[in-house]
N, C-alpha and C positions, 0 to 999 in steps of 0.2 A: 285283314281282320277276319275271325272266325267267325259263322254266322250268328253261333252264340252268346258270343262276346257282343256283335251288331244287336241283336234282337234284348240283352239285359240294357244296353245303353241306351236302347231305343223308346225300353220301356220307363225308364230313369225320365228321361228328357219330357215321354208322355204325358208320366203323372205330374210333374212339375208344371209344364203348360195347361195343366187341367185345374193344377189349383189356381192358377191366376185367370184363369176362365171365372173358377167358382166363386174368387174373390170378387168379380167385378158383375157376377150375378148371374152368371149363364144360367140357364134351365137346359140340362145334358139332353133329355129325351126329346130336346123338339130338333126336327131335321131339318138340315142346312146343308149348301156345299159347303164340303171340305177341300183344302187344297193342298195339295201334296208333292214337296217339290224333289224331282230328282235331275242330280247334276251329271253331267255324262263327259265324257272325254273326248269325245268325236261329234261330230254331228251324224253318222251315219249310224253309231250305238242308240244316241237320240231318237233316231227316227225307228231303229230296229226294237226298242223298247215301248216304244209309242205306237207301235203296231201290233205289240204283243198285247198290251193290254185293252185295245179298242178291238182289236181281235176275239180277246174271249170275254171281252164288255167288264172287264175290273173295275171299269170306271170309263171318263172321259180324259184322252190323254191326246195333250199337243206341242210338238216339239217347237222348243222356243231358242231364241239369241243362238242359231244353228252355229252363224258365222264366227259370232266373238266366245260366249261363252255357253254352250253345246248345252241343254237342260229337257227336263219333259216336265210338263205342268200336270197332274191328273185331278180330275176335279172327281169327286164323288156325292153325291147326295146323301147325307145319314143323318142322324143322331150321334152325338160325341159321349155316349154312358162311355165309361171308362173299357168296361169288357169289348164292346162294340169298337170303340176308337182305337183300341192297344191293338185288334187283333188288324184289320185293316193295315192299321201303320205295320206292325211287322210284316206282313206281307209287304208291303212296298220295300222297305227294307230287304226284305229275300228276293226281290225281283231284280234290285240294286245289285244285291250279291252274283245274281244269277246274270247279269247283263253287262259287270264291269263297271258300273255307277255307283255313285255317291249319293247316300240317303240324305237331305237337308231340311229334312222335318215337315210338319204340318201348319194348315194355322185355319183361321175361321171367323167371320161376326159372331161377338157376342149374341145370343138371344136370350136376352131376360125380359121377366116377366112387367108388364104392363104396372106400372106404378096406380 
């Protein structure tokens, strides 16, 4: 897939998990880990992507299920505004591209506001 093509899907899938975010009351500006899952083919892609990005501090990034099913967790700490979440996740997506991995989306606790 072209990165192109990755980064309008990516963005699709985004705002769609953002409205069920705002459905269920999120407040976007307050900061949370984010978790961001990318799925890899190997486990030695796993670890060589999970090095890259603890290397230039992108995030927190830990290669997981090496054995059965080859993945990198990266956790980030943000705020989920739409500008701020869309550009992050496409970057992960391009690192995906960039590493031979599979992008499998994001997720997060809700944070809504104190009733």
């Amino acid at each position: 897939m072209k990165v192109v093509d990755e980064l309008m899907q990516t963005a699709v899938a985004d705002t769609e998990l953002l409205r069920k975010l705002d459905a269920q009351g999120d407040q976007f500006s307050v900061t949370r880990d984010v978790e961001f899952l990318l799925r890899a083919p190997t486990a030695d892609k796993a670890r060589t992507a999970a090095s890259f990005i603890n290397d230039y501090q992108y995030g927190l990034a830990t290669p997981q299920d090496l054995e059965t099913s080859p993945s990198v967790l990266v956790i980030v700490r943000m705020p989920v505004e739409q500008h701020i979440l869309q550009s992050v996740s496409g970057f992960m997506a391009c690192v995906c591209q960039l590493f031979g991995l599979e992008y499998d989306g994001w997720g997060c606790v809700v944070q809504a506001a104190d009733s």
